[in-house]
RODO-2510 file (C-alpha; in nm, 4 decimals, decimal comma):
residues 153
     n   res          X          Y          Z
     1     x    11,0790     5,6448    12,3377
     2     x    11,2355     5,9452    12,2653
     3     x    11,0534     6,2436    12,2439
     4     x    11,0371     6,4845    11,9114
     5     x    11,0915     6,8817    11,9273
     6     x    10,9069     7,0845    11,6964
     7     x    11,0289     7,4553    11,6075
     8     x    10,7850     7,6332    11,4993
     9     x    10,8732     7,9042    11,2947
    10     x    10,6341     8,2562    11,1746
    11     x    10,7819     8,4032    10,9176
    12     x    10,5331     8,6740    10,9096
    13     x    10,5268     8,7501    11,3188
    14     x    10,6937     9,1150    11,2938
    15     x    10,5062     9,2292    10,9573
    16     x    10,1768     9,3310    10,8982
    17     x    10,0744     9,4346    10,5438
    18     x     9,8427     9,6745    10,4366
    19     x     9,6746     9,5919    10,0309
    20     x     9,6267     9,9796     9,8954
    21     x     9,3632    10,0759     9,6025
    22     x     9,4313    10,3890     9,4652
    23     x     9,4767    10,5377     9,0886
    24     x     9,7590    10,7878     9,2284
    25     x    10,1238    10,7584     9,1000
    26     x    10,3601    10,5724     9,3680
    27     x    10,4852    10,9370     9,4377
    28     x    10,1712    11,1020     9,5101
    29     x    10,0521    10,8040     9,7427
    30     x    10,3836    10,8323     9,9456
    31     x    10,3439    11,2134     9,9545
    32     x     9,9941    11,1396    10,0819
    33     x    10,1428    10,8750    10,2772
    34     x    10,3513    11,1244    10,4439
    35     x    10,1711    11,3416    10,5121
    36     x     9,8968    11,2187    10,7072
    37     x    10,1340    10,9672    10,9168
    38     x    10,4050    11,2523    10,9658
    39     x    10,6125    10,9547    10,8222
    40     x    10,9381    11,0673    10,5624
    41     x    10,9106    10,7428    10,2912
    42     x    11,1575    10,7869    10,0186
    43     x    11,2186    10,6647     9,7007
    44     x    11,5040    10,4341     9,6606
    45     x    11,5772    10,2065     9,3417
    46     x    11,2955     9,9931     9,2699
    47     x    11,2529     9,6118     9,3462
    48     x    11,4214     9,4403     9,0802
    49     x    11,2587     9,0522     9,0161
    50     x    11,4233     8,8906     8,7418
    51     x    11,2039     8,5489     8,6812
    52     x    11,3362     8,5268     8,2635
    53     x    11,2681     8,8920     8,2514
    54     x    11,3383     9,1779     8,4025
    55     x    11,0099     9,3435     8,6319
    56     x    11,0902     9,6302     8,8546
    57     x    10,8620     9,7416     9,1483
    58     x    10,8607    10,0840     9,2982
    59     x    10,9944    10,0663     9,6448
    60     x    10,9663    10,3016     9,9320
    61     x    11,0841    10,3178    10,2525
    62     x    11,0728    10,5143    10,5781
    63     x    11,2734    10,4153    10,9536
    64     x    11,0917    10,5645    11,2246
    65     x    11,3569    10,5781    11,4530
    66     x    11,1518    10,6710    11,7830
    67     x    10,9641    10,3053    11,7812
    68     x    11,1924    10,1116    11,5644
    69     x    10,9360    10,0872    11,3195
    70     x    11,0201    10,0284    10,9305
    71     x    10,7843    10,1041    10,5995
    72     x    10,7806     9,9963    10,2648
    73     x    10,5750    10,0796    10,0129
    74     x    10,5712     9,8914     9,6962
    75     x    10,4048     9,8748     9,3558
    76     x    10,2391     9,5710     9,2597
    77     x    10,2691     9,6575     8,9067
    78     x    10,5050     9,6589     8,6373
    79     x    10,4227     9,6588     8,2707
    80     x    10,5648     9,2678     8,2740
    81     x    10,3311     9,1362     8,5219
    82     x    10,2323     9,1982     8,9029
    83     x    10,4416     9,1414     9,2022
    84     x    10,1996     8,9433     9,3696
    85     x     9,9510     8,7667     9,1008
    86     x     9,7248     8,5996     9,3071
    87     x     9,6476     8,9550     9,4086
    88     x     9,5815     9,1732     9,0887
    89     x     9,3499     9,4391     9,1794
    90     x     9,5837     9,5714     9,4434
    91     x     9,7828     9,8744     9,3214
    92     x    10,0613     9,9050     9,6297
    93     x    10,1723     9,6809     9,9193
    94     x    10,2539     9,8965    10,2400
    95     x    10,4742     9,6570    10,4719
    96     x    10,5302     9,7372    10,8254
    97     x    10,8335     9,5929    11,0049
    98     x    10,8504     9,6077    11,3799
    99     x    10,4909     9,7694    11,4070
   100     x    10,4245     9,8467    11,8254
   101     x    10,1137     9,6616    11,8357
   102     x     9,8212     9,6072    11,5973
   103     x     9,6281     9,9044    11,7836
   104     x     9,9119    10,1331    11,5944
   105     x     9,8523     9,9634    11,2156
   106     x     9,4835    10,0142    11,2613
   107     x     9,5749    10,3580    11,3369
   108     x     9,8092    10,3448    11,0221
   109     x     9,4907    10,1738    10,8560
   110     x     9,2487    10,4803    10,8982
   111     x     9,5117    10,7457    10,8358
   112     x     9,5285    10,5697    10,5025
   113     x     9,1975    10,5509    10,4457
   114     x     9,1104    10,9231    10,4712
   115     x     9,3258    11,0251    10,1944
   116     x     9,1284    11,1202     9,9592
   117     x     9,1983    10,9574     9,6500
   118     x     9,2870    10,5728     9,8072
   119     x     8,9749    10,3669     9,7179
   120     x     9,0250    10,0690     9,9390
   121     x     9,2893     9,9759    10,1903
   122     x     9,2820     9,6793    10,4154
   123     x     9,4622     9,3945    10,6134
   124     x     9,6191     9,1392    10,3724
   125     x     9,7052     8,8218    10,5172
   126     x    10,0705     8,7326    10,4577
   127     x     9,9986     8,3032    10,5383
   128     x     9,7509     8,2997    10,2296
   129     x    10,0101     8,4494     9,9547
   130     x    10,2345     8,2255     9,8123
   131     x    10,5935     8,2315     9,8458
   132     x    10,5627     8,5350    10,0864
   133     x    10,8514     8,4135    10,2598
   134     x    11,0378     8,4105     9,9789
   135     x    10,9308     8,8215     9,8350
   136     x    11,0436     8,9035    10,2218
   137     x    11,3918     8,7971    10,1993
   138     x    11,4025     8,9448     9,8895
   139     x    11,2856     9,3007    10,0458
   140     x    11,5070     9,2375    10,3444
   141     x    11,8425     9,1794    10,0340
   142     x    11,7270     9,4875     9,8437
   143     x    11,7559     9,6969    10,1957
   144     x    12,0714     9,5967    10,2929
   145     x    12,1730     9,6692     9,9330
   146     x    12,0006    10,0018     9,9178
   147     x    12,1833    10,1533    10,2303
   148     x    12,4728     9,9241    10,1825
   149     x    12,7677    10,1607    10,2139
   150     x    12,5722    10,4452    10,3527
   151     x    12,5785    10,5550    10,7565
   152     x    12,2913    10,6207    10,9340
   153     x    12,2081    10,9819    11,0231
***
């Protein structure tokens, strides 16, 4: 009897996400951000979801080039609707690609929490949101289009 192979697959194995609270504009968080990670987020072009209409998400994002680590930080608003429904009272998404080990996002996790003007931030779990495989590939496309073109400093 022959024998079957599964291949597992985890979408979700180099991301953690952090679920932000906070009445600050996208630009003040990220300045906030910033400054108590010593991180550099920019703005680039926001996250464009067109599902009939148009919604477009602020979108952030910072390469820390000495530990290979990527952020994004993203809006969860947009006067059409929310990025992520299921999760409404969140106000920004920070993703972290290629985080060193979860002793450095709970690190990242504190930092957050001391600014001053962030109400709540905590561990989301990716598995429980639906079609998060789905809003990563679409991060991933809007990446490669955002530095399509451009050479890396």
């Amino acid at each position: 009897m022959a024998r079957k192979l599964q291949l597992k697959i985890d979408y979700f194995d180099e991301y953690h996400m952090l679920a932000i609270v906070s009445h600050l504009k996208d630009y003040r968080l990220a300045y906030h951000i910033n400054q108590a990670l010593g991180s550099h987020l920019k703005k680039f072009d926001d996250l464009a979801i067109s599902d009939g209409d148009e919604q477009n998400y602020t979108w952030y994002c910072c390469h820390e080039k000495e530990n290979h680590m990527r952020l994004y930080l993203i809006g969860n608003s947009d006067k059409g609707g929310k990025l992520i429904p299921s999760r409404k009272e969140i106000d920004f998404f920070l993703l972290i690609k290629n985080a060193i080990n979860t002793e450095k996002v709970n690190d990242i996790l504190k930092e957050i929490r001391s600014i001053r003007d962030v109400v709540g931030v905590f561990n989301q779990q990716m598995e429980l949101i639906k079609d998060m495989d789905v809003l990563l590939e679409l991060i991933e496309l809007h990446e490669l289009e955002q530095f399509k073109g451009k050479q890396k400093r």
